[in-house]
C-alpha positions in Angstrom: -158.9 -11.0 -1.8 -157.9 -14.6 -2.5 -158.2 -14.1 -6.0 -155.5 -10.9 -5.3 -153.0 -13.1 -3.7 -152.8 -15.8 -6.5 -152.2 -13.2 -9.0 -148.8 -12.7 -6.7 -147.4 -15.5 -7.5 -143.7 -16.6 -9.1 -144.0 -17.5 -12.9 -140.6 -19.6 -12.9 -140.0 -20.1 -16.8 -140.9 -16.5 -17.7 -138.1 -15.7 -15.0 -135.8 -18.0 -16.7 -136.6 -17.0 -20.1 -136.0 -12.7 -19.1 -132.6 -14.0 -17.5 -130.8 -14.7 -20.5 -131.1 -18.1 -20.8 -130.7 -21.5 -18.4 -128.3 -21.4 -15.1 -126.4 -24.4 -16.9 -124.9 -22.6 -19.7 -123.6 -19.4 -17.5 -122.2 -22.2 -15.6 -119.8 -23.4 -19.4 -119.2 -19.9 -20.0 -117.9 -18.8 -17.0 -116.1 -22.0 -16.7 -114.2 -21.5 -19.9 -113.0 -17.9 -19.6 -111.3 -18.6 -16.5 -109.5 -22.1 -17.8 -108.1 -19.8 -20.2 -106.7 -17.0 -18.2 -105.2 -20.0 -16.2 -103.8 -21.9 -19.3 -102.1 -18.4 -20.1 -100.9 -17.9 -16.5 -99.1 -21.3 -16.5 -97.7 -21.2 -20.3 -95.8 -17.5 -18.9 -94.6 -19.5 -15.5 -93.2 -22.4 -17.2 -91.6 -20.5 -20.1 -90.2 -17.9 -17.4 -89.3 -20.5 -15.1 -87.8 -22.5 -17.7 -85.9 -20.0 -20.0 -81.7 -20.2 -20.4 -79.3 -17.4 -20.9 -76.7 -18.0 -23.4 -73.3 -17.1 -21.3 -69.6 -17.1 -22.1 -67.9 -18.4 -18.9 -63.8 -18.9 -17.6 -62.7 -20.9 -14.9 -61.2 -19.3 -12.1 -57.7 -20.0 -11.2 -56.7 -21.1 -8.3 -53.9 -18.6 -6.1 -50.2 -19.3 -6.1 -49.3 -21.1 -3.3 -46.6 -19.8 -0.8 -47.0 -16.1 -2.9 -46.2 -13.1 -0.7 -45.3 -10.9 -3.7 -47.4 -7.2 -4.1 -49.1 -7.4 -6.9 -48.7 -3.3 -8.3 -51.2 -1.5 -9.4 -51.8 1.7 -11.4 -50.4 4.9 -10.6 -50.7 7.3 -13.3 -52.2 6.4 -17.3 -50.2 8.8 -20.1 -50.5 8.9 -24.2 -48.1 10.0 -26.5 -46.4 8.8 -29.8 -44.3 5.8 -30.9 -40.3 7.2 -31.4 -37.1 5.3 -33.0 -34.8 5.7 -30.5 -32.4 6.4 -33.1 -33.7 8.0 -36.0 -30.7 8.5 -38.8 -30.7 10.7 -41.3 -27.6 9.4 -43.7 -25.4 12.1 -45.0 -23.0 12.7 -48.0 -19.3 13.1 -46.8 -18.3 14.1 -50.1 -19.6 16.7 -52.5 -20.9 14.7 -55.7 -24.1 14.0 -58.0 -26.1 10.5 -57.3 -25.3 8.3 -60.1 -27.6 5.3 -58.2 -29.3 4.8 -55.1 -30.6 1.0 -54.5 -33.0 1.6 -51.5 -36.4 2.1 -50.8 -38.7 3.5 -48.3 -39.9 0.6 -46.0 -36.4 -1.6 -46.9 -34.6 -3.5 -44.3 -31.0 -2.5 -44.6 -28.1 -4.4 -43.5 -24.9 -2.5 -41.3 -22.5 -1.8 -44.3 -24.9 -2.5 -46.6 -24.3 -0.3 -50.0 -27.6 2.2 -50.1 -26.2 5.0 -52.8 -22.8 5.5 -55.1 -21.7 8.9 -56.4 -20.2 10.3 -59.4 -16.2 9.1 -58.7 -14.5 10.4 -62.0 -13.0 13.8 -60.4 -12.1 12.0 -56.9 -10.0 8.8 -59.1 -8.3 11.5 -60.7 -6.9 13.5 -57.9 -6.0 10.2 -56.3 -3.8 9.5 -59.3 -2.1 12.4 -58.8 -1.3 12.0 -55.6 0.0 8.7 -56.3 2.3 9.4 -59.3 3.7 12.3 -57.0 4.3 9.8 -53.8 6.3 7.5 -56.2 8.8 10.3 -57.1 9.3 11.4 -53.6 9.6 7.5 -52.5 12.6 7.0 -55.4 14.3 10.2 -54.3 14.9 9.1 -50.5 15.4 5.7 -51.9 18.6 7.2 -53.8 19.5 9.4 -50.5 19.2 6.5 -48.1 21.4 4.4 -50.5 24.0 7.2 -50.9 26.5 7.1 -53.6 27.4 4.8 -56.4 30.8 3.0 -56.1 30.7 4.9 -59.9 30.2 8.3 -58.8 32.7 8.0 -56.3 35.5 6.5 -58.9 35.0 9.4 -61.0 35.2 12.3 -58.4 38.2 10.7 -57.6 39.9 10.9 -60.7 38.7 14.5 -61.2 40.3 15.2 -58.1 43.5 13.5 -59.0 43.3 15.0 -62.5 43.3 18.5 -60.8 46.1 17.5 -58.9 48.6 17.1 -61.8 47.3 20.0 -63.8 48.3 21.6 -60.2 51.6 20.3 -60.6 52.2 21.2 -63.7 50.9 24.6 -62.6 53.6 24.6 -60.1 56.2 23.4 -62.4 55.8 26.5 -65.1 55.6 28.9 -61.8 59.0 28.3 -61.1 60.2 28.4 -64.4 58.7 31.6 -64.5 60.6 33.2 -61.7 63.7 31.8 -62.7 63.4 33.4 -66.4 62.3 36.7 -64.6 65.2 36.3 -62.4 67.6 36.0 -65.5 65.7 38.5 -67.1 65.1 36.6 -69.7 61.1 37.2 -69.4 58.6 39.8 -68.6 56.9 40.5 -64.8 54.1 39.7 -66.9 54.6 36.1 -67.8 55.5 35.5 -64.1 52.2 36.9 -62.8 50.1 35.0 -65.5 52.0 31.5 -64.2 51.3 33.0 -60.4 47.6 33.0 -61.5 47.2 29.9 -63.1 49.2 27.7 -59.6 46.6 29.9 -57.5 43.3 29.1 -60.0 44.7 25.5 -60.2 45.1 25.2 -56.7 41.3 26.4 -55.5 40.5 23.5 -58.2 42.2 20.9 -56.3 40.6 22.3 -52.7 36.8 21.8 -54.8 37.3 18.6 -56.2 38.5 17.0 -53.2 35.7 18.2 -50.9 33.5 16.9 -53.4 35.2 13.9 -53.7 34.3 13.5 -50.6 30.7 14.3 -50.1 30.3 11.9 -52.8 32.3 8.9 -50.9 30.6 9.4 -47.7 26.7 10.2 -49.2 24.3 13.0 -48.2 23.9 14.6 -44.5 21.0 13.1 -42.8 19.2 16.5 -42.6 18.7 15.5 -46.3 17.3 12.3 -45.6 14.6 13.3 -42.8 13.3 16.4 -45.1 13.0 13.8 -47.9 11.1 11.3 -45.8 8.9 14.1 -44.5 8.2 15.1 -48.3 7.6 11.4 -48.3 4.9 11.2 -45.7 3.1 14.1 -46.7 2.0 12.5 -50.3 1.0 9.4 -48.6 -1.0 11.6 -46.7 -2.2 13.3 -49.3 -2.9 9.6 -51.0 -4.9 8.4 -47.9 -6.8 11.7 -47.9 -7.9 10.8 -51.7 -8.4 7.1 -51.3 -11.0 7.8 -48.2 -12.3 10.2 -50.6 -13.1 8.1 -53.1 -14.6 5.7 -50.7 -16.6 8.3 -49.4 -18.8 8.2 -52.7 -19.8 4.9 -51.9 -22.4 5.2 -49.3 -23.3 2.4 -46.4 -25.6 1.9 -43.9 -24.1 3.0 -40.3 -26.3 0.5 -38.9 -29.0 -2.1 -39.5 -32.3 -0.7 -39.6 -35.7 0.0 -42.1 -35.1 2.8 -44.3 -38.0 5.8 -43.7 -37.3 8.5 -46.4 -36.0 8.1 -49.6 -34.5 11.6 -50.2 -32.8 11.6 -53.4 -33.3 10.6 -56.9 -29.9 10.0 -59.3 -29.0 12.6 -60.8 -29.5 15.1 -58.1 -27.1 16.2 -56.1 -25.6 16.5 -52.5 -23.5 17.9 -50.2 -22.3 18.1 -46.7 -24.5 20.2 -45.2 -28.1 21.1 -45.6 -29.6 23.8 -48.6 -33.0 23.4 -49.4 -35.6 21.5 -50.5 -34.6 23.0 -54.2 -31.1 23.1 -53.4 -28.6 20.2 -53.0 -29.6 17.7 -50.4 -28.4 17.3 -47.1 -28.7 13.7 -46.5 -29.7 10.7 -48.4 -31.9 8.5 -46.5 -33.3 8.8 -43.2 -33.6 5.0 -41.4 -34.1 3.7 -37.9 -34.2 0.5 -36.0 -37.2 -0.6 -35.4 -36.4 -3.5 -32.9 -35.5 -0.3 -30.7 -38.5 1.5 -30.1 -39.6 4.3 -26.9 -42.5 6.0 -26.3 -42.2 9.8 -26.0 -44.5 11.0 -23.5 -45.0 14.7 -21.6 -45.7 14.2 -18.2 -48.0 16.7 -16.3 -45.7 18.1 -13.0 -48.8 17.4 -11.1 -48.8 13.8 -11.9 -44.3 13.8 -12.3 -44.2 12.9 -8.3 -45.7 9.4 -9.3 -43.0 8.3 -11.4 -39.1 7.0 -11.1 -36.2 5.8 -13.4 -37.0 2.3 -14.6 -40.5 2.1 -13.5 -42.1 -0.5 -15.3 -45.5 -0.3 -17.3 -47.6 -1.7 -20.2 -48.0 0.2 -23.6 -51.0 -0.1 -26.0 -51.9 1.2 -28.9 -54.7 2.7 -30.2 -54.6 0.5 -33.7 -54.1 -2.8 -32.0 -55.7 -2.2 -28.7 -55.8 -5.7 -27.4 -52.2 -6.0 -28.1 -49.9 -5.1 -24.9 -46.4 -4.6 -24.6 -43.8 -4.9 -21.5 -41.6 -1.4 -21.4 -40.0 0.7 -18.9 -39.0 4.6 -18.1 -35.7 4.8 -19.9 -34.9 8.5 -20.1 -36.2 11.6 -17.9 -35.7 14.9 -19.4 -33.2 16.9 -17.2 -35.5 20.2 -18.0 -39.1 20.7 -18.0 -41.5 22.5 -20.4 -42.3 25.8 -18.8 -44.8 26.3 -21.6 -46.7 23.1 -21.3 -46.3 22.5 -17.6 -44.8 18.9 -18.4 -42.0 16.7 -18.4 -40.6 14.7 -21.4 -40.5 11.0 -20.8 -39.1 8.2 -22.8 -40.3 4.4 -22.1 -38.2 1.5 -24.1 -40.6 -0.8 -25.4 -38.9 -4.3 -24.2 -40.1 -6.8 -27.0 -41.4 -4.6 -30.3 -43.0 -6.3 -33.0 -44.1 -5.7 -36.7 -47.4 -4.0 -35.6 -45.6 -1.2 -34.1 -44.9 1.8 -35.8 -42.9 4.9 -35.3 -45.8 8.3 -35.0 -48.5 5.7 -33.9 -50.5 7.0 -30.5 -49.9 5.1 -28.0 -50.6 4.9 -24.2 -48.7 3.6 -21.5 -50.2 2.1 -17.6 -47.6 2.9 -14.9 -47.1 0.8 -11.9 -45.9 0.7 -8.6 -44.0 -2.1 -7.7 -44.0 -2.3 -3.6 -41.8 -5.4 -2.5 -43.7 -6.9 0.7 -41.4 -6.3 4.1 -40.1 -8.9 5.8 -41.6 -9.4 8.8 -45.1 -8.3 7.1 -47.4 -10.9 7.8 -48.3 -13.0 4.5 -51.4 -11.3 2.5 -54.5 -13.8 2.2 -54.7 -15.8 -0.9 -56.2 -13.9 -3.9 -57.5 -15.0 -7.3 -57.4 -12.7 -10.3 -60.6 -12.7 -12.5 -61.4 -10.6 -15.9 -62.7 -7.1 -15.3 -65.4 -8.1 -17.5 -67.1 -10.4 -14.3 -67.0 -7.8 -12.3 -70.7 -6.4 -11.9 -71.5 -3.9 -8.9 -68.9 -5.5 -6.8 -70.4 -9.0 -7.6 -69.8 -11.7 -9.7 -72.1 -14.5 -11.0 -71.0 -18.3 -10.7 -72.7 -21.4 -12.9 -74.0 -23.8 -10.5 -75.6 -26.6 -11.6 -77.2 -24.6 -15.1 -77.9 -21.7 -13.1 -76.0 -18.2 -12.1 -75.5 -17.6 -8.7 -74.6 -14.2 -7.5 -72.1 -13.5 -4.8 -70.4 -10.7 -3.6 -66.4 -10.2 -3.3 -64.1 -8.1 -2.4 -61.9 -6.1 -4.8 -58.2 -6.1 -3.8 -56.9 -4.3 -6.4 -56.8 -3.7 -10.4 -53.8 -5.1 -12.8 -52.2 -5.7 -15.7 -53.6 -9.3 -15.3 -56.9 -8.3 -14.1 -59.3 -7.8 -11.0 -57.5 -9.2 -7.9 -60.2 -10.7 -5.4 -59.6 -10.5 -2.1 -62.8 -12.3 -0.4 -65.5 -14.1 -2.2 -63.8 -16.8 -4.2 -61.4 -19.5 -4.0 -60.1 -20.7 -7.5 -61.8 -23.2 -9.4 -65.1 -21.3 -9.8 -67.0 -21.0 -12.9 -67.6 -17.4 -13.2 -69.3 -15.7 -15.9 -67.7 -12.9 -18.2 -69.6 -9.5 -19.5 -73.0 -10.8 -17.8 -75.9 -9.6 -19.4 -78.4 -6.6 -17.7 -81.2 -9.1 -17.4 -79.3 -11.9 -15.4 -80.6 -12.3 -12.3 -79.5 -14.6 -9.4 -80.9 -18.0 -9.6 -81.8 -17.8 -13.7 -81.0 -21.0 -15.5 -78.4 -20.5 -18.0 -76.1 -22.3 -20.7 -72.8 -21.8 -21.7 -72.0 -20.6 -24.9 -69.9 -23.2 -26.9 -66.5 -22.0 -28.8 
């Protein structure tokens, strides 16, 4: 029984040796594993804790004092196209054939500036005309107005006087006729022929002296008026040619950038439209592009929102990040039954070189709402990019590291986001922040 009992008793090493191995070196193992897992846990701490977000950032500026103006917002956002206000198409006045044009497309033309001559041969020649024809009308009242030479009326005179004593004489060999009849010493015959010449010479005297006279006291003035009248009509006629002539020289009617080129020399053109194989109807077609609209159609739903001179800010779809200041110039007095719309014109106030007539464009109404008088004065506001904004939140930089905060949003500009609560000015804010910025993450500014 003794003997049994021994024989239950603990062999230690063979215990030690079917374990594995010694306690101590369990003891290194286990040791290690978890000094790693811990070296690992506090290399991901300290590089999450320690990490920086590269940020762009603006200062916030501070609110105008003593400002009580409205500051309008949006009503209504439209697109259309870039118009000249004035588009010219340059016309012809004259028949004729282009003998040289000195423009091209995209030229900046001066007012008066010489763009195109004609063919002037035919038009020189009928002024001639009218000219050589206005001379001899001119010398012919000149000779009525001065009536007659001191010449002309010596020798009427002395063909009047000359008829006088042929009359005499006339007279003289009438009487001797009777008296020879009376003595019978000649024929009835000879009497009657002396009888004819006394009356023949007589009428002779009565012509003479009444044109003596005409000539002594010059031409009626009926005369003269229907010779001045003759007069004016050429230089009519002289004017009418001369602005014909200068009609084959053609200028610019105003200063502007030429658009079309629609000739070629040698072709020609006329006063009124043909056909594109035909003569042409016009010659260049320019505009000024310093006066610039945008043509948009209105939807009548939205129509309500607008008025005369309403102010706004165009963009356009090449430049998008250029704006421009314009207004509503011109409301069309009819709608588009059609299209359900309303054509309006906005004057773009300052146009530059980037602007171009047919480019889309789109224009940002708003509503200008003058604050009343007795209103009380609206609480000071900051404006800030739309680009902070983030779920009605901004982040600030403090001290290396963003810091969200709520605001409020007033109201959206031209300018920007107006904040009503939530900042004061002089905040560092940051723009566009990025979709893994939390509050409290250390950040740094990006430089430039």
């Amino acid at each position: 029984m003794e003997k049994d009992i021994s024989n239950l008793r603990i062999d230690r090493e063979k215990r030690n040796s079917a374990s594995g191995g010694p306690r101590w070196a369990r003891i290194w193992i286990v040791t290690g594993i978890l000094l790693f897992a811990l070296a690992g846990t506090a290399n991901f701490v300290y590089s999450r804790w320690n990490r920086a977000l590269e940020v762009e950032v603006t200062r916030v500026a501070p609110p105008a004092q003593g400002s009580a103006r409205y500051e309008p917002g949006i009503v209504l956002n439209a697109t259309g196209y870039i118009v000249a206000a004035h588009k010219i198409q340059v016309a012809s006045k004259v028949l004729g054939r282009v003998s040289w044009i000195g423009v091209d497309k995209g030229d900046l033309v001066r007012k008066n500036e010489v763009i195109a001559r004609l063919e002037d041969e035919e038009f020189r020649t009928q002024l001639e005309q009218a000219r050589g024809q206005l001379a001899t009308l001119e010398a012919r009242l000149r000779e009525l107005e001065a009536g007659s030479r001191p010449e002309e009326i010596a020798l009427a005179k002395a063909n009047w006087e000359e008829a006088r004593a042929e009359l005499e004489n006339a007279r003289i060999n009438l009487e001797r006729a009777k008296n020879l009849v009376q003595e019978k010493v000649s024929s009835q015959q000879v009497l009657d022929d002396a009888q004819a010449r006394y009356d023949r010479q007589t009428a002779r005297v009565e012509s003479l002296k009444k044109a003596y006279d005409l000539v002594r006291i010059g031409p009626r003035q009926e005369q003269i008026d229907a010779m001045r009248g003759q007069v004016q009509e050429a230089k009519g006629r002289v004017a009418y040619f001369s602005t014909q002539l200068a009609n084959t020289v053609i200028r610019a009617p105003v200063t502007g950038t030429i658009l079309e080129r629609e000739v070629e020399p040698g072709e020609f053109v006329t006063t009124s439209f043909v056909g594109e194989r035909g003569a042409k109807g016009f010659v260049v077609t320019l505009a000024d592009l310093n006066d610039l609209e945008v043509e948009l159609d209105i939807n009548q739903n939205d129509f309500a929102r607008l008025k005369p001179r309403q102010h706004g800010v165009v963009s356009t779809d090449a430049y998008p990040d250029r704006k421009y200041e314009g207004f509503i110039d011109e409301i069309s007095p009819e709608a588009n039954r059609q299209k359900a719309t309303v054509q309006v014109k906005v004057k773009i106030e300052k146009p530059d070189e980037y602007l171009r007539p047919e480019m889309n464009a789109s224009v940002a109404f708003y509503e200008d709402r003058p604050a009343q008088a007795d209103a009380p004065a609206p609480a000071a506001q900051v404006t800030v990019p739309a680009s902070a904004l983030r779920n009605d939140s901004v982040f600030l930089v403090v001290r290396g590291r963003a810091v969200q905060r709520l605001v409020k949003v007033a109201s959206m500009t031209r300018e920007g986001v107006r904040i009503e609560q939530g900042l004061d000015g002089g905040e560092l804010i940051i723009l566009s922040p990025p979709a893994e910025l939390k509050d409290g993450d250390r950040v740094t500014i990006k430089k430039g």
